[in-house]
C-alpha positions as CSV (number, residue, x, y, z in Angstrom):
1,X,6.7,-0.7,-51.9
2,X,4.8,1.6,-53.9
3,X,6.8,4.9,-54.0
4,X,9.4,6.7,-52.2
5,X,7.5,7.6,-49.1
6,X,6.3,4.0,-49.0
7,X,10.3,3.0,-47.8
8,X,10.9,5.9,-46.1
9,X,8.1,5.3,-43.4
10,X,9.4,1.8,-43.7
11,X,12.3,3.0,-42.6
12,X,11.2,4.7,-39.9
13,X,9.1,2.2,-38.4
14,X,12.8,0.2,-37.8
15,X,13.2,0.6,-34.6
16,X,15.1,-1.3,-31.7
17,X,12.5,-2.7,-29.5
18,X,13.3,-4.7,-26.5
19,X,9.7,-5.7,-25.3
20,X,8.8,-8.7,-27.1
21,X,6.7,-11.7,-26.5
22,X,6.7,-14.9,-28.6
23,X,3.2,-14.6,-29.9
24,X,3.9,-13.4,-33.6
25,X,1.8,-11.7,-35.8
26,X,2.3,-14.2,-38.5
27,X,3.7,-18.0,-39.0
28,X,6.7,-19.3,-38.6
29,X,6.8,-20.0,-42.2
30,X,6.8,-16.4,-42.7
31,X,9.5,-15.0,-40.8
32,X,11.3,-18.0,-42.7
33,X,10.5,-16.7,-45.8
34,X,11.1,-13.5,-45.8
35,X,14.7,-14.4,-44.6
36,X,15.0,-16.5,-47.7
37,X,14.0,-13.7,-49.7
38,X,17.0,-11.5,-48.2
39,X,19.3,-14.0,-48.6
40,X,18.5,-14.4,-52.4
41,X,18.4,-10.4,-52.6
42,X,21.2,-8.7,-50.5
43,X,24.1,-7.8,-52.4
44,X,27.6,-8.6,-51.3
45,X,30.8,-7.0,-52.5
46,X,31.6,-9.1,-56.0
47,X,28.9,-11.3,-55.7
48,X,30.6,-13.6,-53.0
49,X,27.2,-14.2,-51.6
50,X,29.2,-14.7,-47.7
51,X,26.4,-14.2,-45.6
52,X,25.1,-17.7,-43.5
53,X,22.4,-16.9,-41.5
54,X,20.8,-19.7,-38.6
55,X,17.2,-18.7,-37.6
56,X,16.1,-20.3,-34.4
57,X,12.5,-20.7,-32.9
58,X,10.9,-22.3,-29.7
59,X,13.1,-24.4,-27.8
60,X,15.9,-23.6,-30.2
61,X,16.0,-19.9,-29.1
62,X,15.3,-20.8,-25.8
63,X,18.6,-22.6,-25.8
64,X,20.9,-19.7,-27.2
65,X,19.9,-17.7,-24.6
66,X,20.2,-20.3,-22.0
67,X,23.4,-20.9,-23.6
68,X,24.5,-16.8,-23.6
69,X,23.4,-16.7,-19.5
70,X,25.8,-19.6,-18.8
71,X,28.7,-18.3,-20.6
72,X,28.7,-14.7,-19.4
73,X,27.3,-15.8,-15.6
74,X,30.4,-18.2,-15.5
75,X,32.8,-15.0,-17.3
76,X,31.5,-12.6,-14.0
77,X,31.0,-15.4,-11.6
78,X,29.4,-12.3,-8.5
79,X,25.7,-13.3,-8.8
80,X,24.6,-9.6,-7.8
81,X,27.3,-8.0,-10.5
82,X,25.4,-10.3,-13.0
83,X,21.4,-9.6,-12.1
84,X,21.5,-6.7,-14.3
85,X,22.4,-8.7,-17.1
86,X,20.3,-11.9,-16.6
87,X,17.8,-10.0,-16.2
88,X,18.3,-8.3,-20.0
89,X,18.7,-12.1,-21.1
90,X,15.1,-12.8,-19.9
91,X,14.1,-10.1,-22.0
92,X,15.7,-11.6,-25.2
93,X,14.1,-15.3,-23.9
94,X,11.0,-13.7,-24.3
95,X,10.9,-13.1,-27.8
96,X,10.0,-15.3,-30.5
97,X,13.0,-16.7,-32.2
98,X,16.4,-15.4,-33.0
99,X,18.6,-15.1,-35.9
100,X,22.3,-15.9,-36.2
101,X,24.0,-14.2,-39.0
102,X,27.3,-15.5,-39.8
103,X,30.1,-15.0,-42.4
104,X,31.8,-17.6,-44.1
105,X,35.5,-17.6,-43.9
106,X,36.3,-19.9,-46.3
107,X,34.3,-17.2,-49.0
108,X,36.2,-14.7,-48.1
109,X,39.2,-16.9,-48.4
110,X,38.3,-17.8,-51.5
111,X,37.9,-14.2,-52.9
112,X,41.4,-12.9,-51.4
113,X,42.7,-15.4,-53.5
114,X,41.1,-14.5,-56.8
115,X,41.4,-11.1,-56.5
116,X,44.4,-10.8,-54.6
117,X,44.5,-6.7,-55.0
118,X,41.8,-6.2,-53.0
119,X,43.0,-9.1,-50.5
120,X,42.8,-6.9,-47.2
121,X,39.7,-5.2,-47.9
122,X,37.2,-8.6,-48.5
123,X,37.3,-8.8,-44.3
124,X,35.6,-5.5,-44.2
125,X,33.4,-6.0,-47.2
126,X,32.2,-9.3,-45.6
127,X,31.1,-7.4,-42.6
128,X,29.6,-4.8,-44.4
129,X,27.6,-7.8,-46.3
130,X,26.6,-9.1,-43.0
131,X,25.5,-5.6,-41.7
132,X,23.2,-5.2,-45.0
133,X,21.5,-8.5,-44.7
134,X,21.1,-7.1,-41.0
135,X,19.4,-4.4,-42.4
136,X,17.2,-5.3,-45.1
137,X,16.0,-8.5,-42.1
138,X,15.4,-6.4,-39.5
139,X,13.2,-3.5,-41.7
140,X,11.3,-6.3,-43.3
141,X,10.4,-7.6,-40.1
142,X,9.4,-4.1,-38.9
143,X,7.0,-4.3,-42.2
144,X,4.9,-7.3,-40.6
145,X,4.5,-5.8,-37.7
146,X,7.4,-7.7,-35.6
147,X,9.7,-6.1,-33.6
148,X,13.8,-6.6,-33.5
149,X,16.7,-5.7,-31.4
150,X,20.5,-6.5,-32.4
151,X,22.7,-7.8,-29.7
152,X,26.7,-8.7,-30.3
153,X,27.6,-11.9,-27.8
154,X,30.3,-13.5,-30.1
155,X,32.8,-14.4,-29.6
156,X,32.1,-15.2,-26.1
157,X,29.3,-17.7,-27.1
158,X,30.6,-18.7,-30.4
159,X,31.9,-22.5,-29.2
160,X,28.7,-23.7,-27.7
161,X,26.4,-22.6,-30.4
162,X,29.0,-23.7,-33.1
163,X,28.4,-27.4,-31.1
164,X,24.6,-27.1,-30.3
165,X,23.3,-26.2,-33.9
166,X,26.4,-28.2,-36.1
167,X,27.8,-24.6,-37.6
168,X,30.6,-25.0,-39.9
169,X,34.2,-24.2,-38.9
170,X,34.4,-21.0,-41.3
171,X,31.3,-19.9,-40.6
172,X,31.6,-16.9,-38.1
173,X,29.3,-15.3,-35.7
174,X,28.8,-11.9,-36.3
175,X,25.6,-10.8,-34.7
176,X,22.3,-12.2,-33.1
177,X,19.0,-10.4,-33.6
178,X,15.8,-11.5,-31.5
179,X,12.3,-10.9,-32.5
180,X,9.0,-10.8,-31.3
181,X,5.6,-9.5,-31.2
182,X,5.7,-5.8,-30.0
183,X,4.9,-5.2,-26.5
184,X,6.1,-2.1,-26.0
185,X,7.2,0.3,-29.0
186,X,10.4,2.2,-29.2
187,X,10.5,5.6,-27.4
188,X,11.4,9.0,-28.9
189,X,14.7,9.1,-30.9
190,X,17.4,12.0,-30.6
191,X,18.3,13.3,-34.5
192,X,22.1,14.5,-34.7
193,X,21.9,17.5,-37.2
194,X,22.2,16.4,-41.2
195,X,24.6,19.3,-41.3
196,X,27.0,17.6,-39.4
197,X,26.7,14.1,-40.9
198,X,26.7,15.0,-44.5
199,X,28.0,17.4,-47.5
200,X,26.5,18.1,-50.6
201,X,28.7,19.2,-54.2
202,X,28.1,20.8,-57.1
């Protein structure tokens, strides 16, 4: 970035999108990458470094969504009651690839016991970790020209794709984002006033 109004249009340009195809603008070994980068770069709360993210491509993100249409069909069982939401599946089948961010458990653990003041709040700090890495992923993506959405399945799915892909015990499923080449962009966004979401002192 080369000035402010360099990340602010950055910014900007994150956007959920939901039409995706798998064609990507750039390599696999990209996407891979830049994930790396964020990983390396994020900050978590006392340097606990918690986040554990899984980034599936191909047949591999095939699979979680095969694996997410299963669960939830066999959860609502009325085929009619569920074509709204197999059909939103396909969508995410569509993309790309996905990735699985996860917290570890054991970490966190770990931190409770070393700093054992602030035991109750490293839960909450390792979801705000998780949300960051969320963040800084999905705008760098936005930067290549890929588009993201954020879907929440866990727990529902959490077994299976703990068994499919190997995932440690502690590690645990907090979100799954797909991605994809843009089809469609975002449509216009609705702006709740600044006045109401923030004060300024002195």
């Amino acid at each position: 970035m080369s000035n402010l109004q360099d990340l602010q249009q950055l910014a900007e340009k994150r956007r959920s999108i939901y039409a995706l195809s798998n064609q990507l603008p750039v390599s696999n070994d990209d996407v891979v990458k830049l994930v790396e980068h964020a990983i390396l770069h994020t900050p978590s709360a006392f340097n606990s470094q918690s986040a554990r993210i899984v980034v599936l491509f191909g047949d591999d993100h095939n699979k979680l969504w095969d694996i997410t249409e299963e669960t939830l069909k066999a959860i609502v069982g009325d085929e009619e009651k569920f074509k709204g939401t197999k059909d939103k599946i396909a969508g995410f089948r569509a993309g790309a690839g996905t990735v699985l961010f996860f917290e570890d458990k054991g970490v966190v653990r770990n931190m409770q016991e070393a700093a054992p003041l602030y035991a109750d709040k490293f839960p909450i700090w390792s979801h705000q970790t998780s949300a960051m890495h969320q963040y800084v992923i999905w705008t760098a993506l936005a930067s290549l020209d890929i588009g993201a959405n954020l879907q929440h399945y866990n727990p529902v799915i959490d077994q299976k794709v703990a068994e499919e892909w190997s995932i440690a015990e502690d590690w645990e499923l907090n979100a799954q984002m797909v991605f994809g080449a843009i089809k469609q962009p975002a449509g216009d966004k609705a702006f709740k006033p600044t006045e109401d979401r923030m004060k300024v002192f002195g």
